[in-house]
matplotlib code that plots the C-alpha trace (Angstrom):
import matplotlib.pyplot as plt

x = [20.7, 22.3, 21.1, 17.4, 17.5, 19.0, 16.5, 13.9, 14.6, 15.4, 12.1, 10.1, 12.1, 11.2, 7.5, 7.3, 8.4, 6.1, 4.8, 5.3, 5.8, 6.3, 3.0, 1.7, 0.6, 4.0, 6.0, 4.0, 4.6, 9.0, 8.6, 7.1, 9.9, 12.4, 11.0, 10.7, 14.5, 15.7, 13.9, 15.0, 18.6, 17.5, 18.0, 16.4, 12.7, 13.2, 15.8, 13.5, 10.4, 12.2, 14.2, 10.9, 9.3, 12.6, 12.3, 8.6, 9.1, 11.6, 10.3, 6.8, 6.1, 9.7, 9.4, 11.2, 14.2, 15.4, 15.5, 15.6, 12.4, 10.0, 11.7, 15.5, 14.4, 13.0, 16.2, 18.3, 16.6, 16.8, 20.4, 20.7, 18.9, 20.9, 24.0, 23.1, 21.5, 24.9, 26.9, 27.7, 29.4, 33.4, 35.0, 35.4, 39.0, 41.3, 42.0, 45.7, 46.2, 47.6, 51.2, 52.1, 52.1, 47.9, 46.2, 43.2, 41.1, 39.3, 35.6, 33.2, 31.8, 33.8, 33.4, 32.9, 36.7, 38.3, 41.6, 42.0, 40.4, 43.2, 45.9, 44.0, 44.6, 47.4, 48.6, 46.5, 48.1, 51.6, 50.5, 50.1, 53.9, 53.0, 55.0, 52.4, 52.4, 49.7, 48.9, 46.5, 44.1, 42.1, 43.5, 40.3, 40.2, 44.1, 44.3, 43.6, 47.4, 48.9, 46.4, 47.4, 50.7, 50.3, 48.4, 50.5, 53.6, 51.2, 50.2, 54.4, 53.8, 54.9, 53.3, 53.9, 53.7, 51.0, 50.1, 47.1, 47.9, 48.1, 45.3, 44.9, 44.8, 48.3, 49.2, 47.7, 49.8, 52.8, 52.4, 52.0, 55.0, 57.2, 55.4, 56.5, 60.0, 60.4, 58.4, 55.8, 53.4, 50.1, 49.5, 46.7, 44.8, 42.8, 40.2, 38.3, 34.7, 32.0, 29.5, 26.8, 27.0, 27.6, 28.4, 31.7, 32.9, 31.9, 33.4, 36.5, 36.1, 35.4, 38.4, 40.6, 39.3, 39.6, 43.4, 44.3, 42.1, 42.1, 42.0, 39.9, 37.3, 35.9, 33.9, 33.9, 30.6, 29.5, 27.2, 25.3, 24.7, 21.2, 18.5, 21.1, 23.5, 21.1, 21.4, 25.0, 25.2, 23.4, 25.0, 28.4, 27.1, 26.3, 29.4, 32.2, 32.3, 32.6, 34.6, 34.2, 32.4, 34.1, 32.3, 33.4, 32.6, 31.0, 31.6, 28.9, 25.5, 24.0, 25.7, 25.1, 22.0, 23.8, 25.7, 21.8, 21.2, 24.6, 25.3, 21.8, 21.8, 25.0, 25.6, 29.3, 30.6, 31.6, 35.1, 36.1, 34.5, 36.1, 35.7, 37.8, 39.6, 42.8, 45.0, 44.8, 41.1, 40.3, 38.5, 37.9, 34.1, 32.6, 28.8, 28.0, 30.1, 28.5, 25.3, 25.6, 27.0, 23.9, 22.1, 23.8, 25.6, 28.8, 31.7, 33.9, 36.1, 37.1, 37.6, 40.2, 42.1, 42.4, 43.5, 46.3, 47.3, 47.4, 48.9, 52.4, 52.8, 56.0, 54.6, 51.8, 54.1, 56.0, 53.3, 51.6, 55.1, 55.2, 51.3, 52.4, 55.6, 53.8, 56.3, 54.1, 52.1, 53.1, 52.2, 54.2, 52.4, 48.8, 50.4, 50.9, 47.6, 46.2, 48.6, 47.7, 44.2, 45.3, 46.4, 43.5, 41.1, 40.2, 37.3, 34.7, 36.5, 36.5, 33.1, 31.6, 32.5, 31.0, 27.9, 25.1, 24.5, 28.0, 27.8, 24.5, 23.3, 23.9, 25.8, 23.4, 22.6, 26.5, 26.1, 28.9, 29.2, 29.6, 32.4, 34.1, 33.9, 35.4, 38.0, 38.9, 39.0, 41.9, 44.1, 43.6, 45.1, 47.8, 48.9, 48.8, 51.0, 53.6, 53.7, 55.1, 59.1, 60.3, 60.8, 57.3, 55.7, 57.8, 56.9, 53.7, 53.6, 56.1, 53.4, 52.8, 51.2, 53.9, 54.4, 50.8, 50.7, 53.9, 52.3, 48.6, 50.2, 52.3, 49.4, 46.8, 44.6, 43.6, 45.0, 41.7, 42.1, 45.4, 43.8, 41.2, 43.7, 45.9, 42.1, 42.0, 45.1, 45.3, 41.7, 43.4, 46.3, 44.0, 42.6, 46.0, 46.9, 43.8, 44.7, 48.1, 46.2, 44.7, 41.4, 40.5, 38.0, 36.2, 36.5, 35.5, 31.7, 31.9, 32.1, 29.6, 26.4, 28.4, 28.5, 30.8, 29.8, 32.3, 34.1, 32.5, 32.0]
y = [-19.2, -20.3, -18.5, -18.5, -22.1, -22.8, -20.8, -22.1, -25.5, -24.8, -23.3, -26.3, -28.5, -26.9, -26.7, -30.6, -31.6, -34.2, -35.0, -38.9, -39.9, -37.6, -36.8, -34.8, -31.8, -31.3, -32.8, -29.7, -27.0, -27.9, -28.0, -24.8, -23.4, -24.9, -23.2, -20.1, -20.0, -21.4, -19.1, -15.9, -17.4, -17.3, -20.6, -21.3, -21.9, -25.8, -26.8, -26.0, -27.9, -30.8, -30.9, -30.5, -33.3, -35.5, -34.7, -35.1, -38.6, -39.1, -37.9, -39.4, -42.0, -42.3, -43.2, -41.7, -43.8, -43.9, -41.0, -38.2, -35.9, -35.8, -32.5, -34.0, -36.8, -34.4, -32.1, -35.2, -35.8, -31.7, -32.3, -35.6, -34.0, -31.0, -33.0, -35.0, -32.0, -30.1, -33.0, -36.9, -37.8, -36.6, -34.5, -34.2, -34.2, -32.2, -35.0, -34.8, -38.0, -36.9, -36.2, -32.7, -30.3, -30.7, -27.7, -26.7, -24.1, -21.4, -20.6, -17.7, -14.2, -11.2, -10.3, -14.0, -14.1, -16.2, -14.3, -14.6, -18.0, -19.2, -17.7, -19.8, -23.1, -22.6, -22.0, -25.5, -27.5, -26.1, -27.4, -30.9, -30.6, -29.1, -27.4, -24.7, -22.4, -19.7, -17.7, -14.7, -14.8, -12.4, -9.8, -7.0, -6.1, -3.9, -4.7, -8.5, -9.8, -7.3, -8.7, -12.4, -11.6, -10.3, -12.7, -15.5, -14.3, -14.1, -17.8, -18.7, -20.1, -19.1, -16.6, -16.6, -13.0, -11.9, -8.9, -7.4, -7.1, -11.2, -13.6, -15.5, -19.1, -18.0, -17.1, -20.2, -22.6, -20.8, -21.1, -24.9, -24.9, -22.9, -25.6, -28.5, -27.0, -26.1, -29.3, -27.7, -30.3, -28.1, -24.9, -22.7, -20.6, -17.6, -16.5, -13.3, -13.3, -10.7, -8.9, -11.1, -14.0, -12.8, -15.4, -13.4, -14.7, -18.4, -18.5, -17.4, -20.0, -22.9, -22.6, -22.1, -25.6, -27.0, -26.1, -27.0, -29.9, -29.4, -32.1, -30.1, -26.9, -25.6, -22.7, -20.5, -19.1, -16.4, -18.2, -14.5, -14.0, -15.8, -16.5, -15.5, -17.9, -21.0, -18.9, -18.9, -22.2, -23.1, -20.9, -22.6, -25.9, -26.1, -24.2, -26.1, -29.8, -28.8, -31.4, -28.7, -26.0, -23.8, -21.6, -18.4, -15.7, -18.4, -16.0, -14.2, -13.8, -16.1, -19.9, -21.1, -20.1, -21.0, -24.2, -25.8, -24.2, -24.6, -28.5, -29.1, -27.8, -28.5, -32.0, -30.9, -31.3, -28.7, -29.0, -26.0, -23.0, -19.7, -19.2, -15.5, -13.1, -14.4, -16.2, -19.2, -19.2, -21.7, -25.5, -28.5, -28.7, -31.4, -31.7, -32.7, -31.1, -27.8, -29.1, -29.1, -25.6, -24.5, -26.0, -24.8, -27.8, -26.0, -27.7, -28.9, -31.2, -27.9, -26.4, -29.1, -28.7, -25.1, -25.2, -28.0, -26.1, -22.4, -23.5, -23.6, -26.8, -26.0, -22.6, -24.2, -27.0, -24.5, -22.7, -25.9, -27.3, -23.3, -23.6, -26.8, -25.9, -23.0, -20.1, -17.1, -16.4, -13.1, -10.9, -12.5, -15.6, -13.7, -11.9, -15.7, -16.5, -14.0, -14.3, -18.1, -17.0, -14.5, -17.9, -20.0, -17.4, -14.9, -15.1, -15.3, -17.7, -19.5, -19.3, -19.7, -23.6, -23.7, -26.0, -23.3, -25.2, -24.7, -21.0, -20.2, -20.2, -17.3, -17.3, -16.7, -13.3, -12.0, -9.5, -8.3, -5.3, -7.4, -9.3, -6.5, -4.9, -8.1, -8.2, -4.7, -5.9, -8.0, -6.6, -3.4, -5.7, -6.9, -2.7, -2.2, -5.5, -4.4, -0.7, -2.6, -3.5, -7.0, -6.5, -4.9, -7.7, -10.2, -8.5, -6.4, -5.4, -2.5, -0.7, 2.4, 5.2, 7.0, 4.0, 3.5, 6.8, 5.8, 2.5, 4.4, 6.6, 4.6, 2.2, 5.1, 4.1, 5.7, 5.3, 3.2, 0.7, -0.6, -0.7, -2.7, -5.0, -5.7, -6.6, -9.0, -10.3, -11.0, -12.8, -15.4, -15.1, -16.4, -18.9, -19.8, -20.4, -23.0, -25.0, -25.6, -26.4, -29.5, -27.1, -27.3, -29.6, -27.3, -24.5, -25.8, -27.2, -23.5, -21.8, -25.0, -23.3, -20.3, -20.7, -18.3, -15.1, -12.7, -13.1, -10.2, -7.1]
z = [-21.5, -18.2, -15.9, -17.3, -17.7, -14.1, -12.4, -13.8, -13.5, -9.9, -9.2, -11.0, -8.9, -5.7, -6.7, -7.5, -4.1, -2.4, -6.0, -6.4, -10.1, -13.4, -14.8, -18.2, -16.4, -14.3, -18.0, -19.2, -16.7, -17.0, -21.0, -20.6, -19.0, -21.1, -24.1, -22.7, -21.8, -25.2, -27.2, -24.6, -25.6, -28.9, -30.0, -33.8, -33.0, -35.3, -33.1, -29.8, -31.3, -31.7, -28.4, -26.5, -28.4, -27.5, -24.0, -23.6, -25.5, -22.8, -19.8, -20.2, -17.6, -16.3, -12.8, -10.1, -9.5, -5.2, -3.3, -6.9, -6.9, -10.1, -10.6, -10.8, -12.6, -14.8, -15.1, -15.9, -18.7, -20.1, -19.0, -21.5, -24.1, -24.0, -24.3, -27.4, -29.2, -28.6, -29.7, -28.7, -25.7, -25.2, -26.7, -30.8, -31.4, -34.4, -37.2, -38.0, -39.5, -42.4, -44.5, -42.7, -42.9, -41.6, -43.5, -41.2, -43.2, -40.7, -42.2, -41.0, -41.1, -40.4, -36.2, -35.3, -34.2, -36.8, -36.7, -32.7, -33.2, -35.4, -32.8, -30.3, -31.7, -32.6, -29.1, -28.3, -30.9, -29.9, -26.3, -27.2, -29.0, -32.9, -34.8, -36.2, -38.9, -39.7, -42.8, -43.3, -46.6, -45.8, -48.3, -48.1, -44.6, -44.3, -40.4, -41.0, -41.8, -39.3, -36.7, -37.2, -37.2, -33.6, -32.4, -33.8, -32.2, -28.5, -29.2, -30.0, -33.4, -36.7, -38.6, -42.8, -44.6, -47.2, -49.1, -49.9, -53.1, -53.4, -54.8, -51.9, -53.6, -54.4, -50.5, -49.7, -51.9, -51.1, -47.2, -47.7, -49.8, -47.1, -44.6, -46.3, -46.8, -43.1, -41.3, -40.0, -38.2, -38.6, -41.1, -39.9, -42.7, -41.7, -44.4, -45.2, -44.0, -44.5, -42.7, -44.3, -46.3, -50.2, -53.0, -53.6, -50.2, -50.6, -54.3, -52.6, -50.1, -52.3, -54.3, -51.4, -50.4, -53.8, -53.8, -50.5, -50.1, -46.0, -43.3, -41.2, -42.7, -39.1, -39.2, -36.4, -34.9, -32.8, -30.0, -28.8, -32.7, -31.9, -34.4, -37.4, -36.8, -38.6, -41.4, -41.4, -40.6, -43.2, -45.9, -44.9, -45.0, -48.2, -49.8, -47.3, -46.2, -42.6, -40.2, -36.7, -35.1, -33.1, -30.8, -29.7, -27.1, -25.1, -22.1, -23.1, -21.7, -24.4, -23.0, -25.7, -27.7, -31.0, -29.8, -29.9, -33.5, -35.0, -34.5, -34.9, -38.8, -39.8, -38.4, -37.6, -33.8, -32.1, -31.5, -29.5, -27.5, -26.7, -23.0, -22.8, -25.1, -23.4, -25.6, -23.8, -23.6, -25.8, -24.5, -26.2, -26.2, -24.7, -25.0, -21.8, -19.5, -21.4, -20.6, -16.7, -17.1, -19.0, -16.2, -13.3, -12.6, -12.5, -14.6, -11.7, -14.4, -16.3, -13.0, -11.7, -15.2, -14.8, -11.6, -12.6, -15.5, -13.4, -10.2, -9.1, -7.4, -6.0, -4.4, -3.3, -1.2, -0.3, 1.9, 2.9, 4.9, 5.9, 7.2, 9.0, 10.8, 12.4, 10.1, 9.7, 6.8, 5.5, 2.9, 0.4, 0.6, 0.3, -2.8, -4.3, -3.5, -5.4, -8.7, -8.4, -8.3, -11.4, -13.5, -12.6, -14.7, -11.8, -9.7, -12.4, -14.3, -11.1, -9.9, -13.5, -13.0, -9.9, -9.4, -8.2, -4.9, -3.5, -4.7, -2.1, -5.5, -5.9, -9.1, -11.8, -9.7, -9.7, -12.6, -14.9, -12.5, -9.1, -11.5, -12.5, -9.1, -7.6, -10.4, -9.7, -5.9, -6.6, -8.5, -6.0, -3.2, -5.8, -6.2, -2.6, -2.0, -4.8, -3.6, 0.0, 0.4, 0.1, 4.4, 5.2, 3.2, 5.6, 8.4, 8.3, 11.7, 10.6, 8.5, 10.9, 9.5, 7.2, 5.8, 4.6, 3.2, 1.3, 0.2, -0.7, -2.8, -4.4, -5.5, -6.3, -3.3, 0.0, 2.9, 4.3, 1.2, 2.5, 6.1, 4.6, 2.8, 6.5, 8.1, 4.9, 5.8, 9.3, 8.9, 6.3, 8.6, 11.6, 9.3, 8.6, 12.3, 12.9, 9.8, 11.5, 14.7, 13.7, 13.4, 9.7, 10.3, 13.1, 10.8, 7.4, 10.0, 11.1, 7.1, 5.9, 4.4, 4.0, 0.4, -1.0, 1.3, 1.4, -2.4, -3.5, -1.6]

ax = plt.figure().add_subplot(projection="3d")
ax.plot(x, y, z, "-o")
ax.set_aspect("equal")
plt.show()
């Protein structure tokens, strides 16, 4: 939905140019567009018939405020609309405001990602100081327990045993007991789902909510499942009290398709998305942040917090009083570069938050391939780096031809990848030398309008 949406908003922008005010027929041409990219996104066709009407109620007659075109005026209000259709303003926060242990019950159909889901927040909630505990009551699938148990120990919390052969009311009651007993702050209980929605499944889930009376009930959605997900929605709607919506697989090509449907039918916020299978790759969701991503507006809030959270500030001083005092940059410092770059997501994490403008805008045309290629890129460079000794990194001027050989085979490459890496090298090593120079300001007039040429081979 994205990358539809973006470019072709961005084409109805550039065709409205010179066009003085916002008029039916050019409302008409952008509400055409917008429907043709929610739909391909497969958002529920309800939910696209009454966003359209909000924003053609909006749009109407809005004049064109100082120097904005009819066509950003116009995307400012798909961007508003957007937001409040996919939830109000901020973020939706977990209630916890209760005697602990805080019983969060995890709702949803089997594949949606409840299990990794619940690993997920509990590796949030241990983030902002919780002691969490986690409990598996899905007693049909055989994998299910084992799985959480995994996960659980990834995500550093604590993870209470079940059997298959256990009701799993009775699972349930006994993890809050051992919670209680043991001051947990939060207990986290994954439930069975199905492949479809069966009245089996939501009796289950009913009484599991009668007996453990939960401060929050979220239900976790697939947002590529498309058109199917109002069903489901709908289903759990009327069986649960939901409090959340958590999103997962929001990496996806969809963006989104289901966050439009989902909150819309339900009337839940969405509280979270699932950005990556990592286990840290869960975000508190906030509407309109989401919004400007859908739109190509990048996310450059979500990109500053990743970079605080996956950068080493110490390293990084490190190299800037190294950059400034003139001491060579060496291979060791390119090798933290890219392991900082590693922590902040990768590249596609990176340029996925990216406004499209400062991208060439070119990202919405960087497949899955060019990602994966780039991806592959990296950690490539990171082998050939490791395969070198702590000296040759220091000083890479000693890497004759033997030693290459030594290094190539060493990291599974040929010999003209690791020539290809020491061209890398020395460039950021040049670029390194102007910095120190006083020149970053000449350099960064030379790259500008250079968008990000050169990322990905």
């Amino acid at each position: 939905m994205a990358s539809a949406l973006s470019e072709r908003l961005s084409r109805l922008v550039k065709t409205m140019r010179g066009q003085a005010r916002i008029t039916e027929d050019n409302v008409q041409d952008m509400l055409r567009e917008v429907r043709m990219a929610l739909l391909e996104a497969d958002v529920a066709l309800p939910v696209v018939r009454d966003f359209i009407a909000r924003v053609k109620e909006k749009a109407l007659g809005q004049e064109v405020v100082g120097s904005l075109s009819p066509g950003q005026a116009l995307v400012g209000v798909v961007h508003k609309e957007l937001a409040a259709t996919m939830g109000a303003s901020g973020v939706a926060e977990l209630n916890l405001a209760t005697q602990p242990p805080a019983v969060i019950l995890m709702a949803g159909l089997q594949g949606a990602g409840k299990t990794t889901t619940t690993a997920k927040l509990a590796k949030h909630l241990i983030g902002r100081k919780k002691k969490v505990l986690t409990v598996s009551g899905d007693v049909y699938r055989p994998a299910a327990i084992e799985q959480l148990k995994t996960v659980t120990r990834q995500a550093g919390a604590e993870w209470f045993p079940s059997q298959a052969s256990d009701k799993p009311v009775d699972i349930a009651l006994a993890a809050v007991d051992y919670a209680k007993k043991h001051y947990f702050d939060v207990l986290l209980v994954d439930t069975a789902g199905r492949l479809a929605i069966d009245e089996a499944m939501m009796d289950e889930i009913r009484a599991l909510h009668a007996a453990l009376n939960p401060i929050e009930t979220l239900f976790v959605v697939d947002a590529m499942q498309g058109q199917d997900a109002i069903n489901v929605a709908k289903a759990f709607k009327e069986a649960l009290p939901l409090t959340g919506i958590v999103l997962t697989k929001l990496d996806g090509d969809s963006r989104g398709g289901a966050a439009l449907s989902v909150r819309q039918v339900t009337g839940a916020p969405i509280k979270f998305a699932g950005v990556s299978e990592k286990i840290d790759g869960l975000e508190l969701f906030d509407a309109e942040r989401h919004a400007g991503r859908v739109l190509g507006m990048g996310d450059i809030l979500a990109l500053v917090e990743q970079v605080q959270q996956g950068v080493d500030l110490q390293a990084a001083q490190k190299l800037a009083d190294k950059v400034k005092s003139g001491s060579g940059f060496d291979l060791e410092d390119f090798l933290s570069q890219i392991s900082q770059m590693k922590n902040m997501g990768g590249l596609s994490g990176l340029i996925d938050k990216l406004p499209a403008q400062m991208t060439g805008g070119k990202t919405p045309q960087l497949g899955a391939a060019d990602m994966d290629r780039a991806e592959r890129d990296v950690r490539r460079m990171e082998g050939i780096i490791r395969s070198m000794t702590p000296l040759e990194r220091r000083k890479p001027e000693l890497l004759k031809a033997s030693r290459k050989r030594r290094i190539a085979a060493g990291a599974g490459v040929q010999v003209q990848e690791v020539n290809r890496l020491l061209n890398q090298f020395e460039q950021m090593q040049g670029m390194m030398k102007k910095m120190k120079g006083g020149g970053m300001m000449k350099m960064m007039k030379r790259m500008g309008g250079g968008g990000m040429k050169g990322f990905v081979r």
